[in-house]
Every structure is written in C-alpha cells, then in structure tokens.
PDB file of N, CA, C and O in Angstrom:
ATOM      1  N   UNK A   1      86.341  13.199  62.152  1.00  0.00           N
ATOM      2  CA  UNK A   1      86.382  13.047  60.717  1.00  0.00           C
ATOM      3  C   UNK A   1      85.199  12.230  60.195  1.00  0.00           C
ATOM      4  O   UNK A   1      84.780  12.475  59.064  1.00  0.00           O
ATOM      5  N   UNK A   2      84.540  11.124  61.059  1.00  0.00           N
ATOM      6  CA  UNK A   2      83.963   9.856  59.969  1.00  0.00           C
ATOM      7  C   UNK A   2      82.312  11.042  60.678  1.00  0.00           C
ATOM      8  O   UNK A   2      81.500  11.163  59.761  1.00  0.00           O
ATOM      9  N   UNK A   3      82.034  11.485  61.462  1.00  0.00           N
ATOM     10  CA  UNK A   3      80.957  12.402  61.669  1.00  0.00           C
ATOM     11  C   UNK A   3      81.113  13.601  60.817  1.00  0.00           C
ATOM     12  O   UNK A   3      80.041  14.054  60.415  1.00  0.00           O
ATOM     13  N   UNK A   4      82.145  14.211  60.453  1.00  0.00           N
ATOM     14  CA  UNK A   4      81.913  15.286  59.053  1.00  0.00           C
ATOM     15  C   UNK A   4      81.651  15.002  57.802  1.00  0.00           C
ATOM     16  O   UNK A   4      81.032  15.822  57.123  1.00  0.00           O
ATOM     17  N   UNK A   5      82.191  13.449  57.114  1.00  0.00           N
ATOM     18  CA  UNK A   5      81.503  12.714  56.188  1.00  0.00           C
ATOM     19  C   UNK A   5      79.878  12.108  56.877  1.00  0.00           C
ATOM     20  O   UNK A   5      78.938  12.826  56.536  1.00  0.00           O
ATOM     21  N   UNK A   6      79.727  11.634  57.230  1.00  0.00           N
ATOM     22  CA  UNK A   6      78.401  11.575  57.734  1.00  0.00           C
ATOM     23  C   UNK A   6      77.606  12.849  57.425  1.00  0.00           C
ATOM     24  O   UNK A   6      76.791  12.874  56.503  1.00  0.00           O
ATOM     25  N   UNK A   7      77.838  13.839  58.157  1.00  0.00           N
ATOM     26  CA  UNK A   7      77.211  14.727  57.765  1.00  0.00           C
ATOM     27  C   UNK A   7      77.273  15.632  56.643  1.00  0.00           C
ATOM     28  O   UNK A   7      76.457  16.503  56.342  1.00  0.00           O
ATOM     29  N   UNK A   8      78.087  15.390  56.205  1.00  0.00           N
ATOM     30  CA  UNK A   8      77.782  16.026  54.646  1.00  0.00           C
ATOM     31  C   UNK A   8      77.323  14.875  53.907  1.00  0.00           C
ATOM     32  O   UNK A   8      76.705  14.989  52.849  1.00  0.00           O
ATOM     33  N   UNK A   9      77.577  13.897  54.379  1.00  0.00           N
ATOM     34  CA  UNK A   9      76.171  12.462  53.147  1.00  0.00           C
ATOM     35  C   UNK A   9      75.469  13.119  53.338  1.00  0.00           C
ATOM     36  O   UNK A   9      75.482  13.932  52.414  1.00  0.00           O
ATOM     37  N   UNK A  10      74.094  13.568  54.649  1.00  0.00           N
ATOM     38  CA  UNK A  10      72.873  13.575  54.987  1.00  0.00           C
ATOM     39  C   UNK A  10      72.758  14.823  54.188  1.00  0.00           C
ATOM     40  O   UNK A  10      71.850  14.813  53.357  1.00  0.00           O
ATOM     41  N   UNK A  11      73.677  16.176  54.283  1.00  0.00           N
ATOM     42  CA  UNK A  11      73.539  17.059  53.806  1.00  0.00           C
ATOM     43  C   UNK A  11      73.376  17.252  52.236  1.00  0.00           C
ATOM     44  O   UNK A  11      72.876  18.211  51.647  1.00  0.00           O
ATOM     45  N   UNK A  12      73.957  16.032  51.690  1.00  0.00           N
ATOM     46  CA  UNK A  12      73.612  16.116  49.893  1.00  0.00           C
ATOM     47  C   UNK A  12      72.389  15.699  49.719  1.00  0.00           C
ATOM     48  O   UNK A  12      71.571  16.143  48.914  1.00  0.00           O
ATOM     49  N   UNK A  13      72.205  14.507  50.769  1.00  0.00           N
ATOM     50  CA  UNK A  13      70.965  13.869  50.392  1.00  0.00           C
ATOM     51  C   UNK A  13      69.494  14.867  50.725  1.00  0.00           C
ATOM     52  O   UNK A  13      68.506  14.825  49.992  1.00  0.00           O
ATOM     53  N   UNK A  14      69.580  15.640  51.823  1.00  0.00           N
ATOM     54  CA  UNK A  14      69.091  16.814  51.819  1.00  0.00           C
ATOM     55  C   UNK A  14      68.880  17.750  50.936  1.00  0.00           C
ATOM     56  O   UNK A  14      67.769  18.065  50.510  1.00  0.00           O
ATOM     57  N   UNK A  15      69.730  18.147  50.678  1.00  0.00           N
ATOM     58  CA  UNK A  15      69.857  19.035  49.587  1.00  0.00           C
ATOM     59  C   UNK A  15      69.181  18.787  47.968  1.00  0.00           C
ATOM     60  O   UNK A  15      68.325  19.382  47.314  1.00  0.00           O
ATOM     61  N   UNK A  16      69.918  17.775  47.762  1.00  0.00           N
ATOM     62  CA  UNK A  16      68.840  17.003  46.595  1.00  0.00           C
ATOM     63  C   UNK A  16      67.576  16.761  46.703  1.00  0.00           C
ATOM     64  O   UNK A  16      66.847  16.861  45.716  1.00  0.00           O
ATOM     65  N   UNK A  17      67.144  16.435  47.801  1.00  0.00           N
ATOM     66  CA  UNK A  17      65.419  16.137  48.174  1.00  0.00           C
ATOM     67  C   UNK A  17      65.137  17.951  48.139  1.00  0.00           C
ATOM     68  O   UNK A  17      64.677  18.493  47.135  1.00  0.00           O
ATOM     69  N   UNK A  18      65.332  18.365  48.818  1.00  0.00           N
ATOM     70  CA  UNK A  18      64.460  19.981  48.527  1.00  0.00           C
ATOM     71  C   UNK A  18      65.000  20.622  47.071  1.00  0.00           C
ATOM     72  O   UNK A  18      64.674  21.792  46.870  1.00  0.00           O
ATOM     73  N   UNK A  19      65.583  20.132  46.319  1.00  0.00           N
ATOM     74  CA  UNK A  19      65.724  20.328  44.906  1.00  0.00           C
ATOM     75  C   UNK A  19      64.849  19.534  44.221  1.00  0.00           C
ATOM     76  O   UNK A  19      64.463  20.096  43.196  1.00  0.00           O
ATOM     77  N   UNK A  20      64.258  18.147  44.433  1.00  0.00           N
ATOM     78  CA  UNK A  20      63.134  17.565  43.875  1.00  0.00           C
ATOM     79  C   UNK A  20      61.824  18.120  44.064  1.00  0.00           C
ATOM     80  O   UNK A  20      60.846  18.140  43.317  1.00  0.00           O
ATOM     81  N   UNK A  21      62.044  18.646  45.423  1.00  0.00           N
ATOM     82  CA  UNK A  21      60.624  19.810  46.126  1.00  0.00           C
ATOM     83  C   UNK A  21      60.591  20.761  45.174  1.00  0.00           C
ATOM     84  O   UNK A  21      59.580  20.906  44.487  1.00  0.00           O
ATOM     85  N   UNK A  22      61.593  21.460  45.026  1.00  0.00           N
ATOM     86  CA  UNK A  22      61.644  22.777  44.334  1.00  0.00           C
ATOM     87  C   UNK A  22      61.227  22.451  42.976  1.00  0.00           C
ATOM     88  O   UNK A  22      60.067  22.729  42.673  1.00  0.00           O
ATOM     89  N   UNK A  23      62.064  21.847  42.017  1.00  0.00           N
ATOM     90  CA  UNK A  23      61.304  21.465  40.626  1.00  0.00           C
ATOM     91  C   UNK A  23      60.275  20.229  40.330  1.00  0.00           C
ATOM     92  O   UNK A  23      59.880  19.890  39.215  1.00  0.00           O
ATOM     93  N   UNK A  24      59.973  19.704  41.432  1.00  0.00           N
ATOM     94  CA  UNK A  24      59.176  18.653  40.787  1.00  0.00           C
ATOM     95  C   UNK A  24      57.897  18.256  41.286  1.00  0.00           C
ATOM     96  O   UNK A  24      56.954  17.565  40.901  1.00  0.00           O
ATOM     97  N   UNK A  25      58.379  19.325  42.836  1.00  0.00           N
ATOM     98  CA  UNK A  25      56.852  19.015  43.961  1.00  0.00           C
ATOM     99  C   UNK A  25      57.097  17.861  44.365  1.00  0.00           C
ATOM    100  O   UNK A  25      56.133  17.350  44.936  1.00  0.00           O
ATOM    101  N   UNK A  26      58.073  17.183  44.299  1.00  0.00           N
ATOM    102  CA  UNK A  26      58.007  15.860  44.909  1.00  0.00           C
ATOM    103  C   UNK A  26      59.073  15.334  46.065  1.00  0.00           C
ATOM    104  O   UNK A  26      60.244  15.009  45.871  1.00  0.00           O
ATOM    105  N   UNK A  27      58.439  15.339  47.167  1.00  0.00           N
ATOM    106  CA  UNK A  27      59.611  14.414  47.866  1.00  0.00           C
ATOM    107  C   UNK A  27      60.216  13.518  48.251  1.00  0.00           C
ATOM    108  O   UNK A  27      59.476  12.748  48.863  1.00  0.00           O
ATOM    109  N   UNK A  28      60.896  13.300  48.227  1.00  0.00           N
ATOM    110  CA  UNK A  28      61.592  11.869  47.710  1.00  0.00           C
ATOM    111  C   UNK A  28      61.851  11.172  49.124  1.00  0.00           C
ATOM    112  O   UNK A  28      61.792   9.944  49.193  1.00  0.00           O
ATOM    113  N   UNK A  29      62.060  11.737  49.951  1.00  0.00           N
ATOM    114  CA  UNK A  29      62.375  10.820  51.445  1.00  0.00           C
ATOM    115  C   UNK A  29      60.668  10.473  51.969  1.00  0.00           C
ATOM    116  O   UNK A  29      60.416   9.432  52.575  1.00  0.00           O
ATOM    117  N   UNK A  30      59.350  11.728  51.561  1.00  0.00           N
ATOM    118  CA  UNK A  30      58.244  10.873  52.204  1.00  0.00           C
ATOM    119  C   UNK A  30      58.075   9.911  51.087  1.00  0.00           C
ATOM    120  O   UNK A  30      57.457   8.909  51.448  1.00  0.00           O
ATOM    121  N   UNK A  31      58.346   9.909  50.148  1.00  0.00           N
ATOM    122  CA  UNK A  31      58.098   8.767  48.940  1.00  0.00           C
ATOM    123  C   UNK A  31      58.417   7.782  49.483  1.00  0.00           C
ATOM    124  O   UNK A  31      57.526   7.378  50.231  1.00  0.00           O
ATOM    125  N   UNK A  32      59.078   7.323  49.471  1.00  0.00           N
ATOM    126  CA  UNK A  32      60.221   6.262  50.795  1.00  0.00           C
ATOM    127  C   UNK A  32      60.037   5.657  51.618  1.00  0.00           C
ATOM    128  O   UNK A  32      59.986   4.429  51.683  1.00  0.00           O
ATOM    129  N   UNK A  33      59.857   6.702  52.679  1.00  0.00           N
ATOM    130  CA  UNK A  33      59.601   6.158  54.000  1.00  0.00           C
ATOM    131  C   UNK A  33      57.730   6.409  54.149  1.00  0.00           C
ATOM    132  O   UNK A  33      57.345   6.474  55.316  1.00  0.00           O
ATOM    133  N   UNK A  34      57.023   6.496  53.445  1.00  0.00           N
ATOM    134  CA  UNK A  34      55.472   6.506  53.944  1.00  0.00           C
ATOM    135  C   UNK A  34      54.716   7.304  53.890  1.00  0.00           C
ATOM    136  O   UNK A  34      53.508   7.080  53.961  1.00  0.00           O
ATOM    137  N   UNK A  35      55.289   8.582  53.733  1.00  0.00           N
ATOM    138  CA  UNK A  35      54.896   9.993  53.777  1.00  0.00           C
ATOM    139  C   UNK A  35      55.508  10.930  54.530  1.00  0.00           C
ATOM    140  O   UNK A  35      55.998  10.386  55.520  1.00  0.00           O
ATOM    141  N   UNK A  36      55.691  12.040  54.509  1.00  0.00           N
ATOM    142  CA  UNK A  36      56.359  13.703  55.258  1.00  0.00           C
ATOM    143  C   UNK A  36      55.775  12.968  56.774  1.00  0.00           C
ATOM    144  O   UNK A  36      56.534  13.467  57.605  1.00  0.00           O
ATOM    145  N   UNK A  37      55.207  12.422  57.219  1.00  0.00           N
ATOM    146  CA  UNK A  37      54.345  12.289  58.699  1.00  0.00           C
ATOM    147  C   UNK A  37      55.183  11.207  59.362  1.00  0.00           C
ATOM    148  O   UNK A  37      55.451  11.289  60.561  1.00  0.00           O
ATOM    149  N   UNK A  38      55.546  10.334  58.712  1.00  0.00           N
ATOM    150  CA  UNK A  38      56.109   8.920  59.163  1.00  0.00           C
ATOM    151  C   UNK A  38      56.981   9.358  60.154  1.00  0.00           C
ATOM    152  O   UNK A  38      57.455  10.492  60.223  1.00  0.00           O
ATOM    153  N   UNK A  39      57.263   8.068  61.228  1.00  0.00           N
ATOM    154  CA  UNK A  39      58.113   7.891  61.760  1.00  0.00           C
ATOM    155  C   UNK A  39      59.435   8.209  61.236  1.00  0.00           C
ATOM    156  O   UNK A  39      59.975   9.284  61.499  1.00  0.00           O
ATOM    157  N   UNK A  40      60.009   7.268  60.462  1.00  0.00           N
ATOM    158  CA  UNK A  40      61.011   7.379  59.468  1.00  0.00           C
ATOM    159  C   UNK A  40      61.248   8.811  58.611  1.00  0.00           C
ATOM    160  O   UNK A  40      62.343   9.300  58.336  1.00  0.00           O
ATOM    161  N   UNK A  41      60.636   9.061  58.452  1.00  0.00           N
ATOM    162  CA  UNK A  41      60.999  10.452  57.478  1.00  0.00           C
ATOM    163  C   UNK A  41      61.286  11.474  58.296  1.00  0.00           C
ATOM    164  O   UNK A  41      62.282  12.184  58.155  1.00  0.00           O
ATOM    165  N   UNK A  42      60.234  11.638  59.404  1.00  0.00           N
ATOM    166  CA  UNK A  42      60.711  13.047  60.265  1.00  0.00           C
ATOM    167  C   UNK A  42      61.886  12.416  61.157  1.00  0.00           C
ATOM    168  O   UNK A  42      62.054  13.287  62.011  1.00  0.00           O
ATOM    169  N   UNK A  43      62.857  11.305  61.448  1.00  0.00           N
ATOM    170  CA  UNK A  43      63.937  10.995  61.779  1.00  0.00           C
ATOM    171  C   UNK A  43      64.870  11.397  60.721  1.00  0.00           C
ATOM    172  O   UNK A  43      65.946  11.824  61.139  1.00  0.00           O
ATOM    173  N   UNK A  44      64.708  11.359  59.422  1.00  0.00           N
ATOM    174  CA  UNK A  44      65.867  11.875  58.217  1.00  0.00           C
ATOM    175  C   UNK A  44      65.796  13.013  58.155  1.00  0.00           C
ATOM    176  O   UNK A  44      66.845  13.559  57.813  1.00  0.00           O
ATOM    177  N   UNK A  45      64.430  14.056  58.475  1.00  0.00           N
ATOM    178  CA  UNK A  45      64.443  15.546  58.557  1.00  0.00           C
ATOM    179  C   UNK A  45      65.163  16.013  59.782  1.00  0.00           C
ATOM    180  O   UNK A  45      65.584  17.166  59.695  1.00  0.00           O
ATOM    181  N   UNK A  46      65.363  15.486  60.720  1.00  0.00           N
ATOM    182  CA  UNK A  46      65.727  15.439  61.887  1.00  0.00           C
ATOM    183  C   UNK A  46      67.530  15.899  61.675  1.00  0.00           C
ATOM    184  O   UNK A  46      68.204  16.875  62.006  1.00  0.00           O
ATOM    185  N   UNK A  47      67.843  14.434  60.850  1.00  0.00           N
ATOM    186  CA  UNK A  47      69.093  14.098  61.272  1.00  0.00           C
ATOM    187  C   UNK A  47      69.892  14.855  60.008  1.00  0.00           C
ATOM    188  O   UNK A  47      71.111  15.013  60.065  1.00  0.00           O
ATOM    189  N   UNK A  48      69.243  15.228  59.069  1.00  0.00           N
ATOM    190  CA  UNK A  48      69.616  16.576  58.110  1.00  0.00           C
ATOM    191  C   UNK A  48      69.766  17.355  58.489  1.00  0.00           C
ATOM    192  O   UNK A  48      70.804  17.968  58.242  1.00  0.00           O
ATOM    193  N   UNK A  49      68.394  18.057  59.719  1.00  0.00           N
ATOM    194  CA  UNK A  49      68.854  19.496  60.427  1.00  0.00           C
ATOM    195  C   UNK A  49      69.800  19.788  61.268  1.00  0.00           C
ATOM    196  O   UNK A  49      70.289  20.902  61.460  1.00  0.00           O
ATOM    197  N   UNK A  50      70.286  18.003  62.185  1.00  0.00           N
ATOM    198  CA  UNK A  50      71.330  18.334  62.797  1.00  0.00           C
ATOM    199  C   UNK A  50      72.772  18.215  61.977  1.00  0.00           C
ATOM    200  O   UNK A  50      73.849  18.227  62.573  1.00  0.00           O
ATOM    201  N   UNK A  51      72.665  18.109  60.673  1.00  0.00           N
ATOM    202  CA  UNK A  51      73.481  17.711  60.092  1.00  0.00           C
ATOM    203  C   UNK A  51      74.240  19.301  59.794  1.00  0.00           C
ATOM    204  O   UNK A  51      75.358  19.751  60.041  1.00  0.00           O
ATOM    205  N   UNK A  52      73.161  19.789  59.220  1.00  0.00           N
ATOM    206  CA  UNK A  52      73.392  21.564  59.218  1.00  0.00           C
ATOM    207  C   UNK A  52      74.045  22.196  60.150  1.00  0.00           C
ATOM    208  O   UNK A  52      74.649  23.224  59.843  1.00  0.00           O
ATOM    209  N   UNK A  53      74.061  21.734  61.429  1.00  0.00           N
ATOM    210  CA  UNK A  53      74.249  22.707  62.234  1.00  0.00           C
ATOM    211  C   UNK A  53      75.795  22.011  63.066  1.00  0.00           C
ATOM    212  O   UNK A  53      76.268  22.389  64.138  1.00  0.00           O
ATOM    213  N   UNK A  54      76.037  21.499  62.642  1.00  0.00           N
ATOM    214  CA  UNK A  54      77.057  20.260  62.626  1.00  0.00           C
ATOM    215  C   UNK A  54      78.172  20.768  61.845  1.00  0.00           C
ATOM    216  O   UNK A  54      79.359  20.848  62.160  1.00  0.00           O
ATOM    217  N   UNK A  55      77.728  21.014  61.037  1.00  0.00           N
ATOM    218  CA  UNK A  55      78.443  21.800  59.537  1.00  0.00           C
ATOM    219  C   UNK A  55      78.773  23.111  59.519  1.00  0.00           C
ATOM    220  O   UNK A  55      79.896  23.514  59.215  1.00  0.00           O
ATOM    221  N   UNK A  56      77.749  23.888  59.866  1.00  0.00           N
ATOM    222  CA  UNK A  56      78.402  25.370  60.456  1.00  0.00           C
ATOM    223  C   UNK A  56      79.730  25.306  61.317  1.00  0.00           C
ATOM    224  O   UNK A  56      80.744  25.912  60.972  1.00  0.00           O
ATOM    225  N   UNK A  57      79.662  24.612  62.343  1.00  0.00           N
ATOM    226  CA  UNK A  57      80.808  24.855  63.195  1.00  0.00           C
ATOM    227  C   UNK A  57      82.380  24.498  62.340  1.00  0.00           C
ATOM    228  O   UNK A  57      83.556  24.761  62.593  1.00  0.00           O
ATOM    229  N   UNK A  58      81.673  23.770  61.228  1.00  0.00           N
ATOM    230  CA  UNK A  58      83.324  23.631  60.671  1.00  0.00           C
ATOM    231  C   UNK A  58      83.277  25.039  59.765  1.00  0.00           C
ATOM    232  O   UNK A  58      84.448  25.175  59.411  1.00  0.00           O
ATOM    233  N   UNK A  59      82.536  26.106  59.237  1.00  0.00           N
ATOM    234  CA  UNK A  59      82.825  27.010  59.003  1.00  0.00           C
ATOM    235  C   UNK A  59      84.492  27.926  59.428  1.00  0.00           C
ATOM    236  O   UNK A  59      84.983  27.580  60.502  1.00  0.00           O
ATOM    237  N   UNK A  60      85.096  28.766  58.799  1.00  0.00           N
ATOM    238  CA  UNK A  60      86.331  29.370  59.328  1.00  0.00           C
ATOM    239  C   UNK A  60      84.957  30.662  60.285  1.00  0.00           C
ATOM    240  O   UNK A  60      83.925  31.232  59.931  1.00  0.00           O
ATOM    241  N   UNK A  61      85.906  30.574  61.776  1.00  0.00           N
ATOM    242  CA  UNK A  61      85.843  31.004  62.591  1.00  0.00           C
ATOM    243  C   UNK A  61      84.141  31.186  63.458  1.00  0.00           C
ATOM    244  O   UNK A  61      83.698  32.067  64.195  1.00  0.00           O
ATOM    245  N   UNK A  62      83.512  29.817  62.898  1.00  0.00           N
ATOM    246  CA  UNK A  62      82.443  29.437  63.776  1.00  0.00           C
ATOM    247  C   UNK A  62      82.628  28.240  64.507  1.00  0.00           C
ATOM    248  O   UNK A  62      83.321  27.319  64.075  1.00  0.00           O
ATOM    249  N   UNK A  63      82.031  28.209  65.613  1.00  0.00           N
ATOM    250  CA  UNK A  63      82.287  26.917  66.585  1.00  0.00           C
ATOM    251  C   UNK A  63      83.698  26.555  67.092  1.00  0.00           C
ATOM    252  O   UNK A  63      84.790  26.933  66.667  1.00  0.00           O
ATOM    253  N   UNK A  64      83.329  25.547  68.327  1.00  0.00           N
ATOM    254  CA  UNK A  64      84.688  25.434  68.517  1.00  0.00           C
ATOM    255  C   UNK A  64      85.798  24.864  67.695  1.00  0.00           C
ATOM    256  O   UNK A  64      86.950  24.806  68.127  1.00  0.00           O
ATOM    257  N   UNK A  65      85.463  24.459  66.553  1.00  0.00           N
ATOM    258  CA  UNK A  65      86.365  23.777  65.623  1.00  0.00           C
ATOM    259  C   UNK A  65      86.881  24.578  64.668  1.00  0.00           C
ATOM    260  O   UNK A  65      87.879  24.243  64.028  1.00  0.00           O
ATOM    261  N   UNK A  66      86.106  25.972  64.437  1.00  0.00           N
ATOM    262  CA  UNK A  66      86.648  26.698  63.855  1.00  0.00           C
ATOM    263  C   UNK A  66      87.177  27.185  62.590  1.00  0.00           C
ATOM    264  O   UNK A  66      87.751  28.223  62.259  1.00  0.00           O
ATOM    265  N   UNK A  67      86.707  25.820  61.802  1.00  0.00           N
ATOM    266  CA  UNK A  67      87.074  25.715  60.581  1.00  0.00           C
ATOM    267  C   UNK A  67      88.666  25.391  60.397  1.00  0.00           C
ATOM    268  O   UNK A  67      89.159  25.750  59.328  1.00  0.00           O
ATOM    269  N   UNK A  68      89.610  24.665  61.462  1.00  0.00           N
ATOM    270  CA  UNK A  68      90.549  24.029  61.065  1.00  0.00           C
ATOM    271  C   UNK A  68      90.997  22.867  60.485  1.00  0.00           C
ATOM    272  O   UNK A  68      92.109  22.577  60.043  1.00  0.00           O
ATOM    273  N   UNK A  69      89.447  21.925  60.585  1.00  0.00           N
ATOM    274  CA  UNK A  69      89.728  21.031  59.799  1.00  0.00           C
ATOM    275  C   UNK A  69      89.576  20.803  58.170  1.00  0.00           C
ATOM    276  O   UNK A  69      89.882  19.943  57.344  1.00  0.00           O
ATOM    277  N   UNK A  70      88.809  22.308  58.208  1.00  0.00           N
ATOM    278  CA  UNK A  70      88.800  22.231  56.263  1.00  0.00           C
ATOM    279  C   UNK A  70      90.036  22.167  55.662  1.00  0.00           C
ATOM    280  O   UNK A  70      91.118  22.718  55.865  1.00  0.00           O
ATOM    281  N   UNK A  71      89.448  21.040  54.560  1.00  0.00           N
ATOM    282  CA  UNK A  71      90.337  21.271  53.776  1.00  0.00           C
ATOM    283  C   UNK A  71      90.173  21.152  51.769  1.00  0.00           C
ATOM    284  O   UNK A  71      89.069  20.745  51.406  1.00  0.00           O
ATOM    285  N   UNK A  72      90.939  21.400  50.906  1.00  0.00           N
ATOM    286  CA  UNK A  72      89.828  21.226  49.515  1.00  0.00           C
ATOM    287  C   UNK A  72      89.853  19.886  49.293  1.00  0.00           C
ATOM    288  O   UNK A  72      90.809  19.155  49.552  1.00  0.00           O
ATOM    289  N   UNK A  73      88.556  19.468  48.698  1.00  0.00           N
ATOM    290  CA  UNK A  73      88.534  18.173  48.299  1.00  0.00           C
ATOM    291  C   UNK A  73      89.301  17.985  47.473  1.00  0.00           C
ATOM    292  O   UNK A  73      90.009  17.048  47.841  1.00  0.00           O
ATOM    293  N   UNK A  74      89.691  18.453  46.218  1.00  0.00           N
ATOM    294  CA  UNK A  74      90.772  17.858  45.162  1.00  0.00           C
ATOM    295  C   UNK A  74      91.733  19.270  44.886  1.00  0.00           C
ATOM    296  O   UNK A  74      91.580  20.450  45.201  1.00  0.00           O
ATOM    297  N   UNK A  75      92.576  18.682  44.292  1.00  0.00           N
ATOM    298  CA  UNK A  75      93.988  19.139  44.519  1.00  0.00           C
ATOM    299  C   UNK A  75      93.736  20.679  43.755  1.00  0.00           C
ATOM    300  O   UNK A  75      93.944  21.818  44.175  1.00  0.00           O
ATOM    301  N   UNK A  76      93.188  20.167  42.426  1.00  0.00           N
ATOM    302  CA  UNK A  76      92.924  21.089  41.402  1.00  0.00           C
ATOM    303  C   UNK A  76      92.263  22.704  42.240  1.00  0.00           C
ATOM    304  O   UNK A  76      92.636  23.810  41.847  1.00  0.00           O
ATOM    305  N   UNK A  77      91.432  22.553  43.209  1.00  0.00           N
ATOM    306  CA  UNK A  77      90.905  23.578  43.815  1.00  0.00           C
ATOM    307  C   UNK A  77      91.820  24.379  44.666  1.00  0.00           C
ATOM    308  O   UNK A  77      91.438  25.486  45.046  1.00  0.00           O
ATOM    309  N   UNK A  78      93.335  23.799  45.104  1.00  0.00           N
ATOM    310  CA  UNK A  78      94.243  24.251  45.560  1.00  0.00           C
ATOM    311  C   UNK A  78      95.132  25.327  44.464  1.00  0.00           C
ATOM    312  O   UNK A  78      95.660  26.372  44.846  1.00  0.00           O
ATOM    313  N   UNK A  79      95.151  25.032  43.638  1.00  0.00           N
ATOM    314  CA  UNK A  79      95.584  25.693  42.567  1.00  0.00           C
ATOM    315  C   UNK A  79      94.887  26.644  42.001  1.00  0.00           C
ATOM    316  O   UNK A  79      95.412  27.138  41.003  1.00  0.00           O
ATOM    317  N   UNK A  80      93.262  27.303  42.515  1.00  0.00           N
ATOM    318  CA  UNK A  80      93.003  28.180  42.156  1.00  0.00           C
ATOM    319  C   UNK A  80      93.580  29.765  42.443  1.00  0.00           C
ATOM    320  O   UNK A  80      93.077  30.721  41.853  1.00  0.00           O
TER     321      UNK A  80
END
C-alpha cells in the first residue's frame, strides 16, 4: 500500500513536469535540481519511470497483482 501511494506521488509529480514541458518548454525538476544532466534530476526521471511501471501491474489483469488492489478514491465515483 505505502509503495502504491509513493508511486502515484512520483507519478503526478511526473506528469505535471511534462505538462510544464508541453506548454511552457520548461522543466521544472532540471530547474531544481541543476539541470536535465544532474545527478539529482536523472534520479527523479529514474524513479518516475519506475514509478510507471510499478503502476501498470496494478492495472485489472496485468502483473502479479492484478489489479486487486484497486479501488475508487471517493465514494461519489462508486455511484457512477
């Protein structure tokens, strides 16, 4: 559980940085850490990509997990 929150943090924060790429040309993690080259930054590109692939397996019927631990974040989405 506390590694599927983990990885969906990295994954928003991801996600939002190549949305600053996309409209603004700017990236916000080499801003940060020193530049796209740094030590530091290609460790957050790193730990985003494994974050992705981390995340697939909770997909329904990928990986061994299989997607049994999904569940909706708020109630309201149960009721659709």
């Amino acid at each position: 559980m506390i590694m599927d929150k983990i990885a969906l943090t990295l994954l928003i924060i991801g996600g939002l940085n190549w949305g600053s790429v996309g409209l603004f040309q700017f990236d916000l993690v080499a801003f940060a850490c020193g530049g796209s080259g740094s030590m530091i930054s290609r460790v957050i590109y790193t730990l985003v990509g494994l974050s992705a692939v981390w995340c697939i397996s909770a997909l329904p019927g990928q990986g061994p997990r299989g997607g049994a631990e999904l569940r909706p974040v708020h109630r309201s989405i149960q009721n659709m």
